[in-house]
CHARMM-style PDB file with segment names, atoms N, HN, CA, C and O in Angstrom:
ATOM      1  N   UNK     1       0.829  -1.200   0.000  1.00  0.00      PROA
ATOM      2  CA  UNK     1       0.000   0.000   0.000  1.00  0.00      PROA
ATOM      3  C   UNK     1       0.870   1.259   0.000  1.00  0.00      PROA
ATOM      4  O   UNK     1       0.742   2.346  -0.563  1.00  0.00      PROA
ATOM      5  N   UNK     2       1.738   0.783   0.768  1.00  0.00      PROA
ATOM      6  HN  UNK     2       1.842  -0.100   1.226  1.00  0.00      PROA
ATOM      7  CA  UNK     2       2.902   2.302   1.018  1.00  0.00      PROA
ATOM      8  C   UNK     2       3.648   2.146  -0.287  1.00  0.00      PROA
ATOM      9  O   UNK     2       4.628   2.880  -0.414  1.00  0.00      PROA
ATOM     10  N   UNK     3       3.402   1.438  -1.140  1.00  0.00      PROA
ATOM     11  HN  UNK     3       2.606   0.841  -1.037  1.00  0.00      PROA
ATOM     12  CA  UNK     3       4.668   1.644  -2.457  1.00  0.00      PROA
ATOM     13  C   UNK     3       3.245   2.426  -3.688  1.00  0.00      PROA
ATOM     14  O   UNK     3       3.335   3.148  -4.681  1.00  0.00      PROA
ATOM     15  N   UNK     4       2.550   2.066  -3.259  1.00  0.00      PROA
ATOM     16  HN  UNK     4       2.476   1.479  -2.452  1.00  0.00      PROA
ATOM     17  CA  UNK     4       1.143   2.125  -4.499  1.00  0.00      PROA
ATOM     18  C   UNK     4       1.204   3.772  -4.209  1.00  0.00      PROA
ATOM     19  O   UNK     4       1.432   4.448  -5.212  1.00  0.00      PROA
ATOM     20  N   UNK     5       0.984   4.653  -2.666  1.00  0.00      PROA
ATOM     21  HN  UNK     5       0.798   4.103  -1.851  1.00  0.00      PROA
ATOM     22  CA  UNK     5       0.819   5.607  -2.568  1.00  0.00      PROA
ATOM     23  C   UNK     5       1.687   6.635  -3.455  1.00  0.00      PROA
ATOM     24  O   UNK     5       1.447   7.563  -4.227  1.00  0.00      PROA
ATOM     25  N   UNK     6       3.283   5.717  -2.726  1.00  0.00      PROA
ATOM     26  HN  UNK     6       3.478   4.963  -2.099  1.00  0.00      PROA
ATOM     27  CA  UNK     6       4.402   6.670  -3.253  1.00  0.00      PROA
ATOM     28  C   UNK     6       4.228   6.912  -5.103  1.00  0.00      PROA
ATOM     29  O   UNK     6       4.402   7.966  -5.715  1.00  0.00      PROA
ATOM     30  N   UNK     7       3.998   6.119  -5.433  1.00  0.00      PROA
ATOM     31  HN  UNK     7       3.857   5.263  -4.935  1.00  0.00      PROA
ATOM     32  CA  UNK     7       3.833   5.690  -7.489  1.00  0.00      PROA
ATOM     33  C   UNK     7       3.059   6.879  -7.350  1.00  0.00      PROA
ATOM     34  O   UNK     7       3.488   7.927  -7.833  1.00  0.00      PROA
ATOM     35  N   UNK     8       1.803   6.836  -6.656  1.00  0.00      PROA
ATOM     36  HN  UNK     8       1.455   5.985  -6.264  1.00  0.00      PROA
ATOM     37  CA  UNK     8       0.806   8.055  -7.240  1.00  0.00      PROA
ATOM     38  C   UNK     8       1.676   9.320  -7.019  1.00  0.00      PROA
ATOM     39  O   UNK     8       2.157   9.852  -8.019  1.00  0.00      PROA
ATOM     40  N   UNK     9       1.910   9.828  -5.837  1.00  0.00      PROA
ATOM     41  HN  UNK     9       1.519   9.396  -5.024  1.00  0.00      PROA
ATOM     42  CA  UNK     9       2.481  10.827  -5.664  1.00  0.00      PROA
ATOM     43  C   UNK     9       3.617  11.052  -6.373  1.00  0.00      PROA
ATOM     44  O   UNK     9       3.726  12.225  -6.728  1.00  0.00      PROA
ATOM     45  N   UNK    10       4.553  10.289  -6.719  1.00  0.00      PROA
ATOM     46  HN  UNK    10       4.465   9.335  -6.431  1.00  0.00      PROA
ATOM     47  CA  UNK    10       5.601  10.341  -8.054  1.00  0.00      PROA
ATOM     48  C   UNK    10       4.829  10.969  -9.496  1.00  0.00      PROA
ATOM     49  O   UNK    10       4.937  12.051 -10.073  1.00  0.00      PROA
ATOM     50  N   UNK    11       4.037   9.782  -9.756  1.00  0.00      PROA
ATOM     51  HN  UNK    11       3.949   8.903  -9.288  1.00  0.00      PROA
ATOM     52  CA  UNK    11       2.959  10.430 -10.717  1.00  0.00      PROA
ATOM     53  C   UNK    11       2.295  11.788 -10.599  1.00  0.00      PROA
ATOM     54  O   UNK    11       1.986  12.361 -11.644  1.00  0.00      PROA
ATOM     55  N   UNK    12       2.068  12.311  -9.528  1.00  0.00      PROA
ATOM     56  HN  UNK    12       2.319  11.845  -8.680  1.00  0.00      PROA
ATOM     57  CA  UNK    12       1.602  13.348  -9.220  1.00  0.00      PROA
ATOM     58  C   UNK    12       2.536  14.538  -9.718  1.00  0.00      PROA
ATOM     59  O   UNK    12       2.271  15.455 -10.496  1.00  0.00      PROA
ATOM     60  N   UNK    13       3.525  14.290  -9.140  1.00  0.00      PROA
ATOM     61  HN  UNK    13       3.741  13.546  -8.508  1.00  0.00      PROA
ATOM     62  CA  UNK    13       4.642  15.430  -9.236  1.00  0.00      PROA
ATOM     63  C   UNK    13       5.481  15.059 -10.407  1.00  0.00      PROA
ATOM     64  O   UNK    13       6.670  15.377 -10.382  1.00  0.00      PROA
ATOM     65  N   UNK    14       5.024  14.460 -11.367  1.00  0.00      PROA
ATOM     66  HN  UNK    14       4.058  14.202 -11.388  1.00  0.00      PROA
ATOM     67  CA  UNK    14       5.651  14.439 -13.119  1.00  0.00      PROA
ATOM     68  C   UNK    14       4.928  15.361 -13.708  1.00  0.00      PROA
ATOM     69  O   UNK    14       5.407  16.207 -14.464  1.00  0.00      PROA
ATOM     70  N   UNK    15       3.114  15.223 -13.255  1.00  0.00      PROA
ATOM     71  HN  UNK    15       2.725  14.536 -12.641  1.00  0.00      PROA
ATOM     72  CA  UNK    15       2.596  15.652 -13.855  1.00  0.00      PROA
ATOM     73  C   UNK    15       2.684  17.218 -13.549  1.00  0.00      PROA
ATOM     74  O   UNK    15       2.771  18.056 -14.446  1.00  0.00      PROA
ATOM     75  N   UNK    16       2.657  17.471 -12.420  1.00  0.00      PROA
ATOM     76  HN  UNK    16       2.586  16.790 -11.691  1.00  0.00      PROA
ATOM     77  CA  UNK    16       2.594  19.297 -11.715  1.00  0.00      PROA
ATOM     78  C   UNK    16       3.965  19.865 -12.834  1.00  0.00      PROA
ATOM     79  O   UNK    16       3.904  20.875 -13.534  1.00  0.00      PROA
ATOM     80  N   UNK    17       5.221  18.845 -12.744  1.00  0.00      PROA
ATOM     81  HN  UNK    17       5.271  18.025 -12.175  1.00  0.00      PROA
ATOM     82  CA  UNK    17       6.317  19.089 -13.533  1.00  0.00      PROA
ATOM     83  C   UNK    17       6.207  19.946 -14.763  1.00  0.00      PROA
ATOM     84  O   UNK    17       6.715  21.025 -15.070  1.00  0.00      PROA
ATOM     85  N   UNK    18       5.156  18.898 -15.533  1.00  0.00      PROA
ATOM     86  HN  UNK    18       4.743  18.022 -15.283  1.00  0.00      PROA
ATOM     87  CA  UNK    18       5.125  18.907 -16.600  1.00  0.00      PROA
ATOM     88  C   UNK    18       3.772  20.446 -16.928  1.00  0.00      PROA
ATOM     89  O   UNK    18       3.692  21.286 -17.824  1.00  0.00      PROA
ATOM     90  N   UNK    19       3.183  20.247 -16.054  1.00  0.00      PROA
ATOM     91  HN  UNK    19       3.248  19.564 -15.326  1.00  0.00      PROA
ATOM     92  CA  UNK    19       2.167  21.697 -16.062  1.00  0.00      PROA
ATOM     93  C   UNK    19       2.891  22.764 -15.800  1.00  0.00      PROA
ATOM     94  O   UNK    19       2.594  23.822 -16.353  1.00  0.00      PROA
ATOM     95  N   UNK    20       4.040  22.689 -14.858  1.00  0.00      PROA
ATOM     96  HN  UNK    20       4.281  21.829 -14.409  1.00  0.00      PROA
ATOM     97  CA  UNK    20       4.528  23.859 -14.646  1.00  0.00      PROA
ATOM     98  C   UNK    20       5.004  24.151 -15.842  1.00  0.00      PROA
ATOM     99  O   UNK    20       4.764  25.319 -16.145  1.00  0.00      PROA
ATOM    100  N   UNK    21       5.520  23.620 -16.555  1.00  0.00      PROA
ATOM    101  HN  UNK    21       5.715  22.670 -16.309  1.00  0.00      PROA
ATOM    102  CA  UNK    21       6.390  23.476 -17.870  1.00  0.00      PROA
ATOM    103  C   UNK    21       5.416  24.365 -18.914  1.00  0.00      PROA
ATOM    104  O   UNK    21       5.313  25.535 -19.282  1.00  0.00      PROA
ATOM    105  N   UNK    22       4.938  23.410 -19.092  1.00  0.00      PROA
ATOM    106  HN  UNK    22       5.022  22.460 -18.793  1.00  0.00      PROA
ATOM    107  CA  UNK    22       3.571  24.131 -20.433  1.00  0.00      PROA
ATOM    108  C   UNK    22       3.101  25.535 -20.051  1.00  0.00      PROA
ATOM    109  O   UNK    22       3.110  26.441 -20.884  1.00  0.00      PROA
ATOM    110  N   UNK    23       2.592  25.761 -18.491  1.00  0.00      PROA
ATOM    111  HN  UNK    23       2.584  25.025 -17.814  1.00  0.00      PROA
ATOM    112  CA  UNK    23       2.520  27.121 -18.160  1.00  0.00      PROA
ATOM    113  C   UNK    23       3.424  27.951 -18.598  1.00  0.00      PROA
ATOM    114  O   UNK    23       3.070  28.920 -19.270  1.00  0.00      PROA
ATOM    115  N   UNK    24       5.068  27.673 -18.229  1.00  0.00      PROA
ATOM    116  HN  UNK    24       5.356  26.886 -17.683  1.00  0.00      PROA
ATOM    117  CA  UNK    24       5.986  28.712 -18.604  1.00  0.00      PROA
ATOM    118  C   UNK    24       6.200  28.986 -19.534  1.00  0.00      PROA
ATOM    119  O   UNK    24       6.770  30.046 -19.791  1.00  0.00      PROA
ATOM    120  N   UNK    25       5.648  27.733 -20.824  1.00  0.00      PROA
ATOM    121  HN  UNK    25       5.184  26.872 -20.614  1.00  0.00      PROA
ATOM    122  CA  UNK    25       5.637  28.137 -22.406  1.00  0.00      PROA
ATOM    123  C   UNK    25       4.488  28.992 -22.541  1.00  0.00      PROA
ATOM    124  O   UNK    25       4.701  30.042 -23.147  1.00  0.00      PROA
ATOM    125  N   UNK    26       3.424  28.808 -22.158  1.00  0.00      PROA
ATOM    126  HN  UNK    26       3.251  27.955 -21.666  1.00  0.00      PROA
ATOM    127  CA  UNK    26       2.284  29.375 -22.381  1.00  0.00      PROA
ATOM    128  C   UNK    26       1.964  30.956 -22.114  1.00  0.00      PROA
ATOM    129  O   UNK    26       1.158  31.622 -22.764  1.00  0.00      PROA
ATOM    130  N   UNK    27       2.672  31.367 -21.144  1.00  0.00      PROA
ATOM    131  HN  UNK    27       3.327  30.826 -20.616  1.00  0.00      PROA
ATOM    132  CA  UNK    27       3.130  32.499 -20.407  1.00  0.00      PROA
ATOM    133  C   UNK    27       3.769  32.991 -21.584  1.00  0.00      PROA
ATOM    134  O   UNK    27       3.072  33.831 -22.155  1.00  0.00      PROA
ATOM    135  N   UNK    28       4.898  32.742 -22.161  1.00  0.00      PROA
ATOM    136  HN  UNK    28       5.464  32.060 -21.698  1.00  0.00      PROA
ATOM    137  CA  UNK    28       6.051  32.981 -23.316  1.00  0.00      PROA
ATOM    138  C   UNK    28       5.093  33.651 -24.615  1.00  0.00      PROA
ATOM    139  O   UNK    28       5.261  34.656 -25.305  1.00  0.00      PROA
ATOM    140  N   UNK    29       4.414  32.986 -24.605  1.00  0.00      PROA
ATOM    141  HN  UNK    29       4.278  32.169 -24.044  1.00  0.00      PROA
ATOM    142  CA  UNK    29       3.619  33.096 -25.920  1.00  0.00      PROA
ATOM    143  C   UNK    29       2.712  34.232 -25.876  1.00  0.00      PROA
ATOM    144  O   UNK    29       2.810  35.252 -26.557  1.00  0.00      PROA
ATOM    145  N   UNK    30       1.932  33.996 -25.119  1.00  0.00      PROA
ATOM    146  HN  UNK    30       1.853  33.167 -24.565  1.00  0.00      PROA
ATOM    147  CA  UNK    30       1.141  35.221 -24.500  1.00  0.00      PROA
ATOM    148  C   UNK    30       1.780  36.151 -24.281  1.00  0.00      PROA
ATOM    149  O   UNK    30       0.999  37.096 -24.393  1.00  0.00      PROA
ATOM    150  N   UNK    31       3.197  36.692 -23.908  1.00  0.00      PROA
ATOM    151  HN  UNK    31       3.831  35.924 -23.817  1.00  0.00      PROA
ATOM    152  CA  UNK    31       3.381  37.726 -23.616  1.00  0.00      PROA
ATOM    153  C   UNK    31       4.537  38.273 -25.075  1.00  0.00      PROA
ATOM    154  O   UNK    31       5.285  39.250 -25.087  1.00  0.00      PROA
ATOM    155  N   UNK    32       4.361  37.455 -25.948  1.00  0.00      PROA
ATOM    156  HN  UNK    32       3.753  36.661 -25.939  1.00  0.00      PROA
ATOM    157  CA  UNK    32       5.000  37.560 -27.209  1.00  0.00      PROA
ATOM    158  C   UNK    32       3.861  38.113 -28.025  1.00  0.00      PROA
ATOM    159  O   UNK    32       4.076  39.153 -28.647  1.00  0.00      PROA
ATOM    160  N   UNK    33       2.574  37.495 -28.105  1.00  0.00      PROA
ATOM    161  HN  UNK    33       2.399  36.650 -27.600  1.00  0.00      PROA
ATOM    162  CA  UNK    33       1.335  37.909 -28.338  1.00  0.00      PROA
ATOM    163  C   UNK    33       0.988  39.420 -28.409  1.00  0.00      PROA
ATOM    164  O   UNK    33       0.731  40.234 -29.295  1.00  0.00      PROA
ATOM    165  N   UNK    34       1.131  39.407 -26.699  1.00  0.00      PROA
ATOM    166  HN  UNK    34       1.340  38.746 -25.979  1.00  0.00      PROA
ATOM    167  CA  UNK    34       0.657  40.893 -26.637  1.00  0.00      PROA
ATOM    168  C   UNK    34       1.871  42.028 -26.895  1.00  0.00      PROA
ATOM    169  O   UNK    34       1.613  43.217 -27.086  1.00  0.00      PROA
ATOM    170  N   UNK    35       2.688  41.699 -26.879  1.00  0.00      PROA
ATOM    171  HN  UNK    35       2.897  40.734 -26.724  1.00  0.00      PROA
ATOM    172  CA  UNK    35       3.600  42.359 -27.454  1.00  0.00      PROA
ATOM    173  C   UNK    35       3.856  42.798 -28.986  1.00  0.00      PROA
ATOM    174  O   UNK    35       4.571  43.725 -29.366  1.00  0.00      PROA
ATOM    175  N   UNK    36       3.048  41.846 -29.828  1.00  0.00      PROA
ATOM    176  HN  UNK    36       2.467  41.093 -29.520  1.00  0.00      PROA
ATOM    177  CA  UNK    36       3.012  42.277 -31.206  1.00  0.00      PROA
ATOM    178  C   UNK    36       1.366  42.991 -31.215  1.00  0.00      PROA
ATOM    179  O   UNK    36       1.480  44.080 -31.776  1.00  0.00      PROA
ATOM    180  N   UNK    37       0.474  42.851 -30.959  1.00  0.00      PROA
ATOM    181  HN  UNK    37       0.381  41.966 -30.503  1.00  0.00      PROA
ATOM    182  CA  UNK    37      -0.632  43.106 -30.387  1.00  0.00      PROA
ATOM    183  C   UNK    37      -0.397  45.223 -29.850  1.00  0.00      PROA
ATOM    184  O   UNK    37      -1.036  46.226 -30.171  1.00  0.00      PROA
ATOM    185  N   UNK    38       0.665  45.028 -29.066  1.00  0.00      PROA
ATOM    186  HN  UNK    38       1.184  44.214 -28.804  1.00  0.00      PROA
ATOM    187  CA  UNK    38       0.609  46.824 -28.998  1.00  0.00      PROA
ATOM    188  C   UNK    38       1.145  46.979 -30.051  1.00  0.00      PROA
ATOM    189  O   UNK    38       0.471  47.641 -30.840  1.00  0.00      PROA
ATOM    190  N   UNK    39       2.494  46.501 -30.561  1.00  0.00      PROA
ATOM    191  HN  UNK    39       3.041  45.963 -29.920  1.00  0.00      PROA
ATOM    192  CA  UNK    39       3.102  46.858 -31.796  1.00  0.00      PROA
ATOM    193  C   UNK    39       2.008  47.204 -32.979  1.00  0.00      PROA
ATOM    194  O   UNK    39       1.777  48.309 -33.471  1.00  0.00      PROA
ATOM    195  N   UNK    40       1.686  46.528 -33.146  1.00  0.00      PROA
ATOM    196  HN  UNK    40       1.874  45.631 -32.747  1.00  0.00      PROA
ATOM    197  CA  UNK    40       0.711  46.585 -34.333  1.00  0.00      PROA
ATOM    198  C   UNK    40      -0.741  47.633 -34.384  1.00  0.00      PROA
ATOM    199  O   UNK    40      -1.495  47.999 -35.286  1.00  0.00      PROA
ATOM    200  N   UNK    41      -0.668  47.832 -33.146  1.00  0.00      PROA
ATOM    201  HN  UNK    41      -0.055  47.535 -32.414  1.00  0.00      PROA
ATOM    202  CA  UNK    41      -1.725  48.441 -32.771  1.00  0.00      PROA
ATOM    203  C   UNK    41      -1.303  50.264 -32.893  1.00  0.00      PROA
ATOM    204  O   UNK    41      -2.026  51.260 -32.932  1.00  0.00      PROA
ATOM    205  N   UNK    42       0.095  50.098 -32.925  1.00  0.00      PROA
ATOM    206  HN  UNK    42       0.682  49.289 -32.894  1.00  0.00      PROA
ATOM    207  CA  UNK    42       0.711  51.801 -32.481  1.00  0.00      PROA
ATOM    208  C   UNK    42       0.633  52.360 -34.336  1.00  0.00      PROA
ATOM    209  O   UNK    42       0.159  53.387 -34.821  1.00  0.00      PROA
ATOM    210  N   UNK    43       1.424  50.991 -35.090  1.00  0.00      PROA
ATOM    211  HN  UNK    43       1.809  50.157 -34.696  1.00  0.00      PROA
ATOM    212  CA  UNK    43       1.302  50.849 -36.488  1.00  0.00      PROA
ATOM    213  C   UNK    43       0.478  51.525 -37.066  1.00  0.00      PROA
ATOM    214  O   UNK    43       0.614  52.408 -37.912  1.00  0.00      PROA
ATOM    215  N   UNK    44      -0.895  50.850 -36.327  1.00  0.00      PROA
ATOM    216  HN  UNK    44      -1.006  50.132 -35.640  1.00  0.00      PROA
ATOM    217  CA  UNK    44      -1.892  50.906 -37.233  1.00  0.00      PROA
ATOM    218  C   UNK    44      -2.890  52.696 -36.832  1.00  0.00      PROA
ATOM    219  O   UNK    44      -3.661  53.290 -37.586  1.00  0.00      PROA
ATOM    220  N   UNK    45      -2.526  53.020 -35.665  1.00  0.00      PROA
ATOM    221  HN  UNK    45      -1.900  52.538 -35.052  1.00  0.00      PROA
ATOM    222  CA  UNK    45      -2.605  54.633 -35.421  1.00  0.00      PROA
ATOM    223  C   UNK    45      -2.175  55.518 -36.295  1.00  0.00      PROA
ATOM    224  O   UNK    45      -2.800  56.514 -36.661  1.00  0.00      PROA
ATOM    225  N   UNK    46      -0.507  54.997 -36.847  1.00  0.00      PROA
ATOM    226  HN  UNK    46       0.001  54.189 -36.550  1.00  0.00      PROA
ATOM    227  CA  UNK    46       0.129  55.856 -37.277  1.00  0.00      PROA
ATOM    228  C   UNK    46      -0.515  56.029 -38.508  1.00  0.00      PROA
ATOM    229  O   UNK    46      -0.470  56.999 -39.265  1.00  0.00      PROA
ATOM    230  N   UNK    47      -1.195  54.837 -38.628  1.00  0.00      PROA
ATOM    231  HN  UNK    47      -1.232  54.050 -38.012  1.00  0.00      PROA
ATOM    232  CA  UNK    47      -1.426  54.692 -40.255  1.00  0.00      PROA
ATOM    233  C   UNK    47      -2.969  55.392 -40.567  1.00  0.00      PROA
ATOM    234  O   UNK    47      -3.429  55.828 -41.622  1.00  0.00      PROA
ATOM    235  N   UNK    48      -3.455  55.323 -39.443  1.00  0.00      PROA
ATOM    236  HN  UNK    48      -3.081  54.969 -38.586  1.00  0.00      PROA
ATOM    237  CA  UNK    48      -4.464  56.615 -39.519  1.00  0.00      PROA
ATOM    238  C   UNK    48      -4.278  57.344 -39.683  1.00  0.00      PROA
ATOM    239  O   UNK    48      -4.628  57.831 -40.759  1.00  0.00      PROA
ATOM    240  N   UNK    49      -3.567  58.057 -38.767  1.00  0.00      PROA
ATOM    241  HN  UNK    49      -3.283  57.662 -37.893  1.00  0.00      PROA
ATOM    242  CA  UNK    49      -3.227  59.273 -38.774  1.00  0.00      PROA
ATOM    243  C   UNK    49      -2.426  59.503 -40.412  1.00  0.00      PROA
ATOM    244  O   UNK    49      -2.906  60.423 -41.075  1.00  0.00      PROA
ATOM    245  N   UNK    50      -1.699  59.012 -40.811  1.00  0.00      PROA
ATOM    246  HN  UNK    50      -1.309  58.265 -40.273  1.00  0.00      PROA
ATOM    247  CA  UNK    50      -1.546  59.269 -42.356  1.00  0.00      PROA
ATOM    248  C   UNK    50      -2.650  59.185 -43.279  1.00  0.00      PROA
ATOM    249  O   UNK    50      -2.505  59.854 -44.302  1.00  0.00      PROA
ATOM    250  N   UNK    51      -3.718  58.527 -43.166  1.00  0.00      PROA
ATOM    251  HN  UNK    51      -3.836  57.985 -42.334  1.00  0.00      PROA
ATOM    252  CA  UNK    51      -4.252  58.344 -44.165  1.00  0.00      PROA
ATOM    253  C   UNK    51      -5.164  59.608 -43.613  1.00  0.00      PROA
ATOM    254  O   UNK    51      -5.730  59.977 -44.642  1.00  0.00      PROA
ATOM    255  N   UNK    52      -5.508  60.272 -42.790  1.00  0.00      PROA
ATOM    256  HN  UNK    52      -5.049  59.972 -41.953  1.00  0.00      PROA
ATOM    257  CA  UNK    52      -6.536  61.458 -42.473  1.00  0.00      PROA
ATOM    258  C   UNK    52      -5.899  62.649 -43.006  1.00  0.00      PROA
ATOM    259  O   UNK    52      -6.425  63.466 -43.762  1.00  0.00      PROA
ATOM    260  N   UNK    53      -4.226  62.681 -42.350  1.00  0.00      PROA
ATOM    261  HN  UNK    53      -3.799  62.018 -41.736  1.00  0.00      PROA
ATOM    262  CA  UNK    53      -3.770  63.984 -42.965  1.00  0.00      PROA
ATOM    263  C   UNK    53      -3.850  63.939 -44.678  1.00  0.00      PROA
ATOM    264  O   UNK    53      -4.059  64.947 -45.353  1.00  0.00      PROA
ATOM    265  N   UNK    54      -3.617  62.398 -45.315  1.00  0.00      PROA
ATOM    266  HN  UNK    54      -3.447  61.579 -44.767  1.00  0.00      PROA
ATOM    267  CA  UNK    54      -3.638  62.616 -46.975  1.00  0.00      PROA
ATOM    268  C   UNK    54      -5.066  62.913 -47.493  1.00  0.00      PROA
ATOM    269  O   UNK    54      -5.275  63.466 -48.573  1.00  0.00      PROA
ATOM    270  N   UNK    55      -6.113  62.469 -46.566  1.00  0.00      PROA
ATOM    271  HN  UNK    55      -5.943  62.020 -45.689  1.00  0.00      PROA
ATOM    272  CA  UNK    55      -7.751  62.590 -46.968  1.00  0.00      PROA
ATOM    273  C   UNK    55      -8.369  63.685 -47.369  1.00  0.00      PROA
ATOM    274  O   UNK    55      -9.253  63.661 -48.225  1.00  0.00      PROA
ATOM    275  N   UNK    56      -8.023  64.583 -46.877  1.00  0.00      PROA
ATOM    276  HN  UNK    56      -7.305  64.602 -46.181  1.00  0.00      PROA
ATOM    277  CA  UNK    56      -8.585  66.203 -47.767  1.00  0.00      PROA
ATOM    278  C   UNK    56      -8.205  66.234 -49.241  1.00  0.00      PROA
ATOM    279  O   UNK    56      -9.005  66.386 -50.165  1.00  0.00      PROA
ATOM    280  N   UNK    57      -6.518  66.027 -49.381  1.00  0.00      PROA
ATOM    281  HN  UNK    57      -5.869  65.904 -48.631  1.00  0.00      PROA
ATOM    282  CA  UNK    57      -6.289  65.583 -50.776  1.00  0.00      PROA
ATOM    283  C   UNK    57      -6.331  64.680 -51.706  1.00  0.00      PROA
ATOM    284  O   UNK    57      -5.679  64.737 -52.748  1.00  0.00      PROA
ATOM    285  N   UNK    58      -7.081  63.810 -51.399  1.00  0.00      PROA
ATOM    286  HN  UNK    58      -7.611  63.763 -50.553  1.00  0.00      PROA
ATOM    287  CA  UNK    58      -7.477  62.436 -52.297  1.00  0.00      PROA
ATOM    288  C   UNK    58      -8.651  62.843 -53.179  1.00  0.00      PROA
ATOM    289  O   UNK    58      -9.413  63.761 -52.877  1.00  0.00      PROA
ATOM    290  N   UNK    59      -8.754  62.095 -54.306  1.00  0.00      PROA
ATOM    291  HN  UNK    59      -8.135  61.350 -54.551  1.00  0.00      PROA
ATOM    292  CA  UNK    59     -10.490  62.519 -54.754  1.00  0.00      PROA
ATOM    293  C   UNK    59     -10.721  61.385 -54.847  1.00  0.00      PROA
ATOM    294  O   UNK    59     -10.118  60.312 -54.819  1.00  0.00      PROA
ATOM    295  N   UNK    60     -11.820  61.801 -54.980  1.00  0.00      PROA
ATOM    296  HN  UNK    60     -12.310  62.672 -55.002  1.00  0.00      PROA
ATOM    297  CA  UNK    60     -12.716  60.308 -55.092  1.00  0.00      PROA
ATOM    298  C   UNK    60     -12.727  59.626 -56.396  1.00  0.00      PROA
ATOM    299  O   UNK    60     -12.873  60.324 -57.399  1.00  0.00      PROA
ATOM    300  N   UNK    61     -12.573  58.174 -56.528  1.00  0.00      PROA
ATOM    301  HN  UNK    61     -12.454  57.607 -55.713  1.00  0.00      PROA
ATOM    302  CA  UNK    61     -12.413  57.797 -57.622  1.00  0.00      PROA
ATOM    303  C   UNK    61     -13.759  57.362 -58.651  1.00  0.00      PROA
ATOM    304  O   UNK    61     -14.867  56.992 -58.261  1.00  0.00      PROA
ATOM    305  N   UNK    62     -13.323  57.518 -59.992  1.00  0.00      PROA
ATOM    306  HN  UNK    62     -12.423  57.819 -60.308  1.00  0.00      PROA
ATOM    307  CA  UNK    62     -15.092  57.774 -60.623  1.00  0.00      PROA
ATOM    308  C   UNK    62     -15.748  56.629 -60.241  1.00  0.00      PROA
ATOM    309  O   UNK    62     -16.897  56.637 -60.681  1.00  0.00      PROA
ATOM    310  N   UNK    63     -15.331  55.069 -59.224  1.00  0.00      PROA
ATOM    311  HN  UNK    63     -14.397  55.063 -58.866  1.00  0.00      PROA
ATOM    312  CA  UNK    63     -15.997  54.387 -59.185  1.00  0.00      PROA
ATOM    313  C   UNK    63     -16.851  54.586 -57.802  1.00  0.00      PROA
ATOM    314  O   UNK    63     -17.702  53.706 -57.672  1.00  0.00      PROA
ATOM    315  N   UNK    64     -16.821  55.397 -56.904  1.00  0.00      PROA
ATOM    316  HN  UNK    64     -16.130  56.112 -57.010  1.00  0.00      PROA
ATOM    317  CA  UNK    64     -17.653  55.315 -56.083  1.00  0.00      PROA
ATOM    318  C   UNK    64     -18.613  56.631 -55.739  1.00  0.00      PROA
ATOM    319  OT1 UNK    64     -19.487  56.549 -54.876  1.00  0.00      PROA
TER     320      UNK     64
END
């Protein structure tokens, strides 16, 4: 009985191992994520902001 316990609890703590593991990848990713996520996001301001200052001078094209 005392060897059956220890197996589980071995088993136990492969598995926490192995969660801790995937967490710290998972963490990685996510914060790689949001990191392109502001990037892209500052991008895409700028790119407003260009396309508003060019917008007074654009015309409209005869298709719309």
């Amino acid at each position: 009985m005392l060897e059956e316990l220890q197996e589980r609890v071995t088993e136990l703590e492969i598995r926490f191992s192995h969660q801790t593991q995937l967490l710290d990848e998972l963490n990685e990713v996510l914060t790689d994520c949001n990191q392109r996520i502001d990037r892209l996001s500052k991008e895409n301001q700028r790119l407003r902001e260009t396309v508003s200052t060019l917008a007074p001078s654009l015309e409209e094209s005869p298709d719309e």
